[in-house]
C-alpha positions as CSV (number, residue, x, y, z in Angstrom):
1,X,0.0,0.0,0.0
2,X,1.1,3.4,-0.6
3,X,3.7,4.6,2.3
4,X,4.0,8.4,0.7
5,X,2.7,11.9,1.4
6,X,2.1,13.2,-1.9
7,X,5.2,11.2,-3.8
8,X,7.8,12.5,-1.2
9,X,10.6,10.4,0.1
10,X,10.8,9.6,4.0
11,X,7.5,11.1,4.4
12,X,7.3,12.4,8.4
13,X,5.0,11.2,10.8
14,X,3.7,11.4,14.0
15,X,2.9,8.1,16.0
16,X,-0.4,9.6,17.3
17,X,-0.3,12.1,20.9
18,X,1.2,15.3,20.5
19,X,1.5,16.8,24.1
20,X,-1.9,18.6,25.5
21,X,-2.0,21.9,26.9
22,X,-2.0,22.0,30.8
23,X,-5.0,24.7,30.6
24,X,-7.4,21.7,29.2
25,X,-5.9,18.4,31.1
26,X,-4.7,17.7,34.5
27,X,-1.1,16.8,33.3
28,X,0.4,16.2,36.4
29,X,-1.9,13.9,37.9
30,X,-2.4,12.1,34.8
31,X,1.6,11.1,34.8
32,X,1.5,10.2,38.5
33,X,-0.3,6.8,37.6
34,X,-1.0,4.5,34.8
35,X,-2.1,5.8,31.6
36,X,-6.1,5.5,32.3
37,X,-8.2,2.4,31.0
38,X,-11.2,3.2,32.7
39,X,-12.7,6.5,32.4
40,X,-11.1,9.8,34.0
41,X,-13.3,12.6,33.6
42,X,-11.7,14.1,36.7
43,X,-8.3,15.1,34.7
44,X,-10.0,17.4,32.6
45,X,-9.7,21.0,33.6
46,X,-12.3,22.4,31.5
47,X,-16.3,22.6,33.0
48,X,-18.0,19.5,30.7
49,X,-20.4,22.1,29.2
50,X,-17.5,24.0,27.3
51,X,-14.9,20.5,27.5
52,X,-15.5,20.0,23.4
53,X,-15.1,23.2,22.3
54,X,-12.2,23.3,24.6
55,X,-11.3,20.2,22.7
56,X,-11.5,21.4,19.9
57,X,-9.9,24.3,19.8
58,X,-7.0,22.5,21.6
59,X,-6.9,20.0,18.6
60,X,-6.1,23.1,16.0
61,X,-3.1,23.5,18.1
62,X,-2.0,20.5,18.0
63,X,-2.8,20.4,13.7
64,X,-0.9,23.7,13.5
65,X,2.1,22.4,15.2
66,X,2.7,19.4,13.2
67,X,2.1,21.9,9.9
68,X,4.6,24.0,11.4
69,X,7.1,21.8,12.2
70,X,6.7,20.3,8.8
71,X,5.2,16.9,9.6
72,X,3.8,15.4,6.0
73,X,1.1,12.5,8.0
74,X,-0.8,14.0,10.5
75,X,-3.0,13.4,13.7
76,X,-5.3,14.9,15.8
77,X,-3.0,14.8,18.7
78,X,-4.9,12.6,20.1
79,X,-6.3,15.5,22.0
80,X,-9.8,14.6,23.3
81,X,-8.4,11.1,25.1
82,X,-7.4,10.7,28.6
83,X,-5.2,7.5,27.3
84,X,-4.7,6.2,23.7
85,X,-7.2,3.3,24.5
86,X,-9.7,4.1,26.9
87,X,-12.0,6.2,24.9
88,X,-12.3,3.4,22.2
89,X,-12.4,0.8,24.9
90,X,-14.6,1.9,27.4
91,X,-17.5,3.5,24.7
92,X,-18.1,-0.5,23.5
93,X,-21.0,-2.6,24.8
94,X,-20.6,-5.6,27.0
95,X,-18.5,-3.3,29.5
96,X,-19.8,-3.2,33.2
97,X,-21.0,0.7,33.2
98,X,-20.9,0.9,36.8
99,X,-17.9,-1.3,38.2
100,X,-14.4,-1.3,37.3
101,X,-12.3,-4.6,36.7
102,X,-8.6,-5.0,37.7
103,X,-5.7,-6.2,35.9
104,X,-1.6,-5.9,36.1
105,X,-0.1,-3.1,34.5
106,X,3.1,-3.1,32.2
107,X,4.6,-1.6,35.6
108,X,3.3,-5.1,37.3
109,X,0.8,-3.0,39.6
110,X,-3.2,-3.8,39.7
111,X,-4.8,-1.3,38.1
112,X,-8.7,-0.6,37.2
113,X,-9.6,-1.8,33.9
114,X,-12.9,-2.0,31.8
115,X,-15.0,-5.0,33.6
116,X,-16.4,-7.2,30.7
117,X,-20.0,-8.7,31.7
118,X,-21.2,-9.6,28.0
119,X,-20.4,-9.8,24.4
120,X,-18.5,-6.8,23.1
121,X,-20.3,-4.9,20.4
122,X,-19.6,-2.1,18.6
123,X,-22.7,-0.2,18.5
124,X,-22.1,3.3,17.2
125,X,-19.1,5.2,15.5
126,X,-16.7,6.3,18.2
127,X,-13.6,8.5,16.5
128,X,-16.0,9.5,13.5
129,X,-16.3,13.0,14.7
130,X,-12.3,13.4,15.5
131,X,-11.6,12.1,12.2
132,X,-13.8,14.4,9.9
133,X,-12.9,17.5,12.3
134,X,-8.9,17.0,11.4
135,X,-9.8,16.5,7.7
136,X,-11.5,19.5,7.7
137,X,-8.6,21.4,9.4
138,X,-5.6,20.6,7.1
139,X,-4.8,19.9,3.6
140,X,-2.0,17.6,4.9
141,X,-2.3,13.3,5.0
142,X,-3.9,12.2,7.6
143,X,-3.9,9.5,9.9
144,X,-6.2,8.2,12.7
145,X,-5.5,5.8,16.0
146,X,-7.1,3.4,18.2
147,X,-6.6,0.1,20.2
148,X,-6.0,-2.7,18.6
149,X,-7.5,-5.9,20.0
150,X,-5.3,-7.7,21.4
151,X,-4.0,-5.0,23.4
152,X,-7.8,-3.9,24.5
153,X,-8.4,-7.7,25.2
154,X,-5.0,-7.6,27.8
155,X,-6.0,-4.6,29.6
156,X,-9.8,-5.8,30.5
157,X,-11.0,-8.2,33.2
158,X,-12.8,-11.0,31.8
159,X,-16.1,-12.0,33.6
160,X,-18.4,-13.3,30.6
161,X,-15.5,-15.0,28.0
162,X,-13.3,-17.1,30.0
163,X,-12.2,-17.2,27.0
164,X,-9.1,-14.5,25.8
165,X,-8.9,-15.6,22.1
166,X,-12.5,-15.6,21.7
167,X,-12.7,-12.0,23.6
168,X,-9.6,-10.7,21.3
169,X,-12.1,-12.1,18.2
170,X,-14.5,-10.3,19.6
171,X,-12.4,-7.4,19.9
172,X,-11.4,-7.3,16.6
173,X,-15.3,-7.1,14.8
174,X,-15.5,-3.7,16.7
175,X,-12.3,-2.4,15.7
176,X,-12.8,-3.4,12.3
177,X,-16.3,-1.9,12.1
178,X,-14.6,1.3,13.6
179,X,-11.5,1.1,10.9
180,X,-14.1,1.3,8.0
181,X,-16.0,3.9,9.4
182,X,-12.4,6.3,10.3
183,X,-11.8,5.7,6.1
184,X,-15.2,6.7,5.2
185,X,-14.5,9.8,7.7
186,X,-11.5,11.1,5.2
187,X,-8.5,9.1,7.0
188,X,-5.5,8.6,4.6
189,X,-3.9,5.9,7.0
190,X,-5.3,4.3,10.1
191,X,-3.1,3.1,13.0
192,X,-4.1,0.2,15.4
193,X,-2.1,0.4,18.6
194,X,-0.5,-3.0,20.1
195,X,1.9,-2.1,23.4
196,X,0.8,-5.3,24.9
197,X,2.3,-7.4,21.8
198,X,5.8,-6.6,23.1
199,X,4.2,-6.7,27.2
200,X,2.5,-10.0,27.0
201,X,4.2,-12.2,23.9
202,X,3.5,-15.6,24.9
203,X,-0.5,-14.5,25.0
204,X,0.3,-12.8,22.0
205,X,1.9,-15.9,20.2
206,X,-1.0,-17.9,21.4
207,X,-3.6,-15.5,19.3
208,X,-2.7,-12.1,18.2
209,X,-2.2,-12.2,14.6
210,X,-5.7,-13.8,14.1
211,X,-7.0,-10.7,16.1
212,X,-5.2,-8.6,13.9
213,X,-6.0,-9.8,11.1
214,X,-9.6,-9.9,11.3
215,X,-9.5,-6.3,12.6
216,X,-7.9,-5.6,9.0
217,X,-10.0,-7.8,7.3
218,X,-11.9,-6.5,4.2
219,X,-10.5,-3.0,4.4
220,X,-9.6,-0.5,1.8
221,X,-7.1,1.5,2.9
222,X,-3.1,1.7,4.3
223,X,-3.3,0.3,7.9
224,X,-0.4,0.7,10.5
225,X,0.6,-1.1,13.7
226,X,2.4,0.9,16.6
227,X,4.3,-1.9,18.4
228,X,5.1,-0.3,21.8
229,X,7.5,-0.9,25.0
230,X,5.7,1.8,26.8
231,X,5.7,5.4,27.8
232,X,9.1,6.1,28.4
233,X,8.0,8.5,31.3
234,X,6.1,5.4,32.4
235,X,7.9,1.7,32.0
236,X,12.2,2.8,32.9
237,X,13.1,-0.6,33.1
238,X,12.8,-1.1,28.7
239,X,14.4,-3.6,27.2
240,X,17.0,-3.5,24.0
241,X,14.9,-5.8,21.7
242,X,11.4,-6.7,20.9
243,X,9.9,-9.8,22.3
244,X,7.4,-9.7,19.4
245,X,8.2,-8.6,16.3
246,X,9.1,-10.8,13.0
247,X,5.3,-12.7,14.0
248,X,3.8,-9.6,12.4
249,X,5.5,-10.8,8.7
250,X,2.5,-12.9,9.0
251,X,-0.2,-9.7,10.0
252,X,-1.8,-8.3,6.7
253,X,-1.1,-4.8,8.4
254,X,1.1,-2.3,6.0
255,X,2.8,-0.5,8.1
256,X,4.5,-1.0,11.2
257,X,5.8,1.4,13.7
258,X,8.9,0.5,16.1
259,X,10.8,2.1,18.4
260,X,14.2,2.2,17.5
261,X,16.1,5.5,19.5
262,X,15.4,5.1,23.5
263,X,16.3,1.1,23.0
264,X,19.3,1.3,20.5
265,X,17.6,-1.1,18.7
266,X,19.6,-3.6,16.5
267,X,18.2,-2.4,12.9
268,X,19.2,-6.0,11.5
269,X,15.6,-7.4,13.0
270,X,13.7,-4.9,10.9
271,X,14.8,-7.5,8.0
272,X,12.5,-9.7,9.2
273,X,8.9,-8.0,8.1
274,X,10.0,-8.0,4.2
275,X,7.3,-6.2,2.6
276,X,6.0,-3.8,5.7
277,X,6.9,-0.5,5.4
278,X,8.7,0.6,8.8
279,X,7.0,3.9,10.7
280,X,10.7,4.5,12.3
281,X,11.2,5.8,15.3
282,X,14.2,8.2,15.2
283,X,13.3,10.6,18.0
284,X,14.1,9.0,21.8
285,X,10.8,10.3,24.5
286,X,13.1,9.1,27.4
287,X,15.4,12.3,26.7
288,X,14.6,15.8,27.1
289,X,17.9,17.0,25.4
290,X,16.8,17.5,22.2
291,X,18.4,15.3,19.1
292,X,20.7,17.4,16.6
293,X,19.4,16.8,12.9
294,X,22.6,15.0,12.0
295,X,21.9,12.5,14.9
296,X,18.1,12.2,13.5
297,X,20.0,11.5,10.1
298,X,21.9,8.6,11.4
299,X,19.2,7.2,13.1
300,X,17.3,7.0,9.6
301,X,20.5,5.7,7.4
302,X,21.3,3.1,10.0
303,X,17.8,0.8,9.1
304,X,18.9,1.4,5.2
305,X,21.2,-2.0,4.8
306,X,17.8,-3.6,6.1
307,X,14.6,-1.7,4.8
308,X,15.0,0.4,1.3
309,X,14.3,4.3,1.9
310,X,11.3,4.1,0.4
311,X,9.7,1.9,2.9
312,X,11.0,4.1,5.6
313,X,8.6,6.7,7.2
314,X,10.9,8.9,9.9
315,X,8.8,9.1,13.5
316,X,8.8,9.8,16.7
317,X,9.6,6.5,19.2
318,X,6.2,6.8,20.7
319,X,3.3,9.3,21.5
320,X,4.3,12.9,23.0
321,X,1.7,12.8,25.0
322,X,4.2,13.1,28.3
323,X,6.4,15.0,26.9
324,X,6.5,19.0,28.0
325,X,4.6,21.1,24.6
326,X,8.1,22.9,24.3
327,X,10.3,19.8,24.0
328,X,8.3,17.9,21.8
329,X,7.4,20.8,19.3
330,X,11.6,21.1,19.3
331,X,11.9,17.2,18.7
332,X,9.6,17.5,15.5
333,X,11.8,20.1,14.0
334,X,14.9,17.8,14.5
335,X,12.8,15.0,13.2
336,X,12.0,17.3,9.7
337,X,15.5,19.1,9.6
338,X,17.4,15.3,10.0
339,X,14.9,13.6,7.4
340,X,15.8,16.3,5.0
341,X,19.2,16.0,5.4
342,X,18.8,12.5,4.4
343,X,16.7,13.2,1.7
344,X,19.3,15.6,0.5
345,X,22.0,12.6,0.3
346,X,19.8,10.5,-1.5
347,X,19.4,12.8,-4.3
């Protein structure tokens, strides 16, 4: 599938969070703990009668920061969630609406979860709205996010299933469902996020690429996969190497996105999805020091003896959603400035 913005080599990208102002969320709070699964109205700042317009107006910061910094695939920030999943996640049916479940958190501390009391059903468009209101606001590609089953399935407690593969399955019919509807909404490329791939990879071995797959199944349109090791401000003890990664040759995803800076990651494994087009991550979230272009450059030309430039899109590690508005809006001009130094030496 097409891995370009408008025909241009390295195309830029954004994983998916781009930092949010302090005047709309509770910043603080929200990095003293897990990143929510359950709902956590309480860490927005904003009274609930203005909190969309708030939202929204928040978004076009977000939009115009990206454009200004020269990113070529876009997001929404990610503006209006507390976490990258729980907005998806907790908006499906057959989640308990008035008690919370429990499960261990990459950190290996319980933490509340959505409580699953009966089939999970998708029963109305969930990112619709975010995705039309970013394609209205910029002329740029665009792409949209959300939890990919597995991951969704890892971070619920399970008291209808007692089943995890069937709840994954299950998972993945609303995700798909949500996928179409994101394309019909004007998206150019829509991510699924997978952290728990690389946190849980037996469990992922034992049924994740099914999942996937039948997320993807029957859709029209370039798909990508962020494979995670967690917030850098969150999980310190990361390791150097993926637990999961050359299963998803077998994924019908197009694109996936890997962490390569904050771990030093060997590049040589990156051989091992011939075919995917690699969402590289260039730009380290564990380090507030920002990265010179040249070092960003490096970072690119190092994956070249394993994936051909032009199945190379130039990212951010992870989300900036932790990352102070200053620093990260620095670290996506060093992202642009080193791709285009790159760019430059390719001819």
């Amino acid at each position: 599938m097409a891995n370009s913005a408008n025909g241009k080599l390295l195309p830029t990208s954004v994983v998916g969070s781009y930092a949010q102002p302090d005047w709309l969320l509770d910043r603080e709070t929200l990095a003293s703990g897990s990143p929510p699964r359950t709902r956590r109205e309480s860490l927005w700042r904003v009274d609930e009668a203005w909190l969309e317009q708030a939202q929204d107006d928040a978004t076009i910061l977000a939009i115009r920061a990206q454009e200004r910094a020269g990113i070529d695939i876009i997001t929404d920030g990610e503006t209006r969630r507390e976490s990258y999943s729980n907005r998806f996640s907790t908006a499906l049916d057959g989640i308990d609406p008035d008690r919370d479940g429990t499960a261990i958190s990459r950190k290996g501390t319980p933490n509340a979860v959505p409580l699953v009391t009966g089939p999970i059903r998708r029963t109305k468009p969930i990112g619709v709205r975010d995705v039309a209101f970013l394609r209205a606001n910029t002329d740029r590609q665009i792409k949209a996010t959300l939890p990919g089953p597995f991951t969704m399935s890892e971070q619920a407690e399970d008291a209808y299933y007692k089943d995890a593969a069937a709840m994954a399955m299950d998972y993945a019919v609303a995700v798909n469902e949500e996928i179409k509807d994101l394309f019909a909404a004007g998206a150019d490329v829509v991510q699924i996020d997978e952290p728990f791939l690389q946190a849980r990879p037996d469990n992922a071995r034992a049924y994740a690429i099914p999942a996937i797959n039948r997320s993807l199944e029957g859709v029209e349109g370039t798909t990508a996969l962020h494979l995670c090791m967690g917030y850098a401000a969150m999980i310190k003890d990361r390791p150097d190497h993926y637990h999961f990664l050359g299963e998803l040759a077998d994924s019908t995803v197009d694109q996936i996105s890997v962490e390569t800076a904050q771990p030093n990651l060997d590049m040589s494994v990156l051989a091992d999805l011939p075919g995917k087009t690699i969402i590289l991550g260039v730009i380290n979230l564990d380090d507030m020091e920002v990265e010179t272009p040249e070092t960003v450059a490096e970072r690119i030309e190092s994956a070249f003896p394993h994936v051909p430039p032009e199945n190379i899109i130039p990212a951010p590690d992870c989300g900036f959603k932790y990352v102070p508005r200053d620093i990260a809006y620095a670290k996506l001009e060093a992202l642009v400035q080193g791709t285009n130094i790159v760019r430059e030496r390719l001819g």
